[in-house]
C-alpha positions as CSV (number, residue, x, y, z in Angstrom):
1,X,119.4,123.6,-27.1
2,X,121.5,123.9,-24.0
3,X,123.5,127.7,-23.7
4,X,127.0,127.8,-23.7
5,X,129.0,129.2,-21.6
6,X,132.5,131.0,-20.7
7,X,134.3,130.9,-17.8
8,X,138.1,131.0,-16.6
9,X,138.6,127.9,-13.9
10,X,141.6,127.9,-12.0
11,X,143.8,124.9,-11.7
12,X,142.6,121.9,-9.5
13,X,138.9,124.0,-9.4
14,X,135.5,123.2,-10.8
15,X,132.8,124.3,-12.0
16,X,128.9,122.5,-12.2
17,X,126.6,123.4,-14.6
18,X,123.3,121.6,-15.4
19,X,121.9,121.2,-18.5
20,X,118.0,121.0,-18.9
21,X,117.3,120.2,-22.8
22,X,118.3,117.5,-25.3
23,X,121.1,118.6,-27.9
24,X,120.3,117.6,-31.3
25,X,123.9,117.5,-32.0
26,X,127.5,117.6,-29.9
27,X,128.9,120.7,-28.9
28,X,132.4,121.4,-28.9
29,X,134.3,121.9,-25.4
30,X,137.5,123.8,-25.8
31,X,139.6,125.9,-23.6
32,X,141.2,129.1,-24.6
33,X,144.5,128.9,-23.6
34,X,144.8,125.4,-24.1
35,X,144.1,124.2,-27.4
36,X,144.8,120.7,-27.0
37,X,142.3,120.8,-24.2
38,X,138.8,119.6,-26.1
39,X,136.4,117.5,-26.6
40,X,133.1,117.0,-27.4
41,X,129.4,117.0,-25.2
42,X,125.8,115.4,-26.6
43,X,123.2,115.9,-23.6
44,X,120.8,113.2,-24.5
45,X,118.2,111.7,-21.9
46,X,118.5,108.2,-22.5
47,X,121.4,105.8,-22.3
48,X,121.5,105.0,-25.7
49,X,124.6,106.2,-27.5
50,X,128.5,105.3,-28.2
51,X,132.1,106.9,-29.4
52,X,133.6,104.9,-31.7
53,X,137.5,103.4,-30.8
54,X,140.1,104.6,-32.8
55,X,139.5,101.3,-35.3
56,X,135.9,102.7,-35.8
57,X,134.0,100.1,-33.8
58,X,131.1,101.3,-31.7
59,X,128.4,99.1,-29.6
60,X,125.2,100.2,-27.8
61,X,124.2,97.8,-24.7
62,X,120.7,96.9,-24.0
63,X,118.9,98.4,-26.7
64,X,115.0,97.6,-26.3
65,X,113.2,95.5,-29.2
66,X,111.8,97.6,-31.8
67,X,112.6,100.1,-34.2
68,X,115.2,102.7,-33.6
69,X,116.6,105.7,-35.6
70,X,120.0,106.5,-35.2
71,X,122.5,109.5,-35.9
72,X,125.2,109.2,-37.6
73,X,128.0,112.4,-36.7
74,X,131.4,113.3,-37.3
75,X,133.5,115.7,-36.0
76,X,134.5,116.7,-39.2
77,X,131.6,116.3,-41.5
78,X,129.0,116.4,-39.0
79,X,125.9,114.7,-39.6
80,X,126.8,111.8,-42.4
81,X,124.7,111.7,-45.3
82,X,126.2,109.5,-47.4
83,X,128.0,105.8,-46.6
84,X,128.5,102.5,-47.9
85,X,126.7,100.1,-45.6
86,X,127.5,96.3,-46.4
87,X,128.9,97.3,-49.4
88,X,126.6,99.5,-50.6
89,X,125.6,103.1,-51.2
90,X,123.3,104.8,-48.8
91,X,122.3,108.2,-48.8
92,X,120.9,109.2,-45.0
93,X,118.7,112.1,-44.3
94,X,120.3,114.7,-42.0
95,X,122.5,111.2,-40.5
96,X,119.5,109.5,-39.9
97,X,119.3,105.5,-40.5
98,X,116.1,103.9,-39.0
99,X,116.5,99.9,-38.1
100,X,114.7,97.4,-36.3
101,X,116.4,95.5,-33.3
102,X,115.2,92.1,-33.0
103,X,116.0,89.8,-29.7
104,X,119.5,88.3,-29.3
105,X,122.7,90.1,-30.8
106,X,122.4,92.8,-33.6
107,X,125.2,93.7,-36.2
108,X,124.3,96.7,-38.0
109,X,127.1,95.9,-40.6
110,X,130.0,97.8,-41.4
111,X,129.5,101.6,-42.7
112,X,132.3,103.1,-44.2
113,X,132.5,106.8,-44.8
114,X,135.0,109.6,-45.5
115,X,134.4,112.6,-43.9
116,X,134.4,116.0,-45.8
117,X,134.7,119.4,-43.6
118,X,131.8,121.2,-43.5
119,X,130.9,123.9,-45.3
């Protein structure tokens, strides 16, 4: 886990920080005097991720042949642990689903969930 961190940054200035360790999940980015200033930050060290539009689509590029476990996160809810996938129920440990890429295209299906805040 990467440390947060605080700081004031005047207007038109930066700041750089680097970040040395994998995040298991996104951290929120928020400014304090700002509050429609935020977003959120996953520091991963592969390519291998996407955001979803605002119609709930996502695609991941040039995944490698073989099996791959992906995490499933929501602001709200955070990890999912529960979703229909094609239909049907599927419970998900900590957001995990594991599935195996094949050559060519890969459709995952559709995974429909309804986010609960966490508690």
């Amino acid at each position: 886990m990467n440390y947060g961190f605080s700081e004031l940054i005047p207007a038109g200035g930066t700041v750089k920080r680097k970040f040395t360790k994998e995040d298991r999940s996104p951290s929120a980015v928020a400014c304090n005097i700002h509050p429609w200033e935020s977003g959120w930050l996953l520091i991963r060290d592969n390519p291998y991720m996407a955001v979803s539009s605002n119609h709930g689509k996502l695609q991941i590029k040039n995944l490698p042949v073989g099996t791959h476990t992906f995490v499933l996160w929501h602001e709200l809810a955070g990890f999912i642990k529960e979703a229909k996938r094609k239909g049907v129920a599927q419970e998900f440990k900590s957001g995990r689903v594991t599935v195996e890429i094949k050559p060519g295209d890969n459709d995952l299906g559709e995974f429909v969930i309804k986010p609960k805040h966490r508690q």
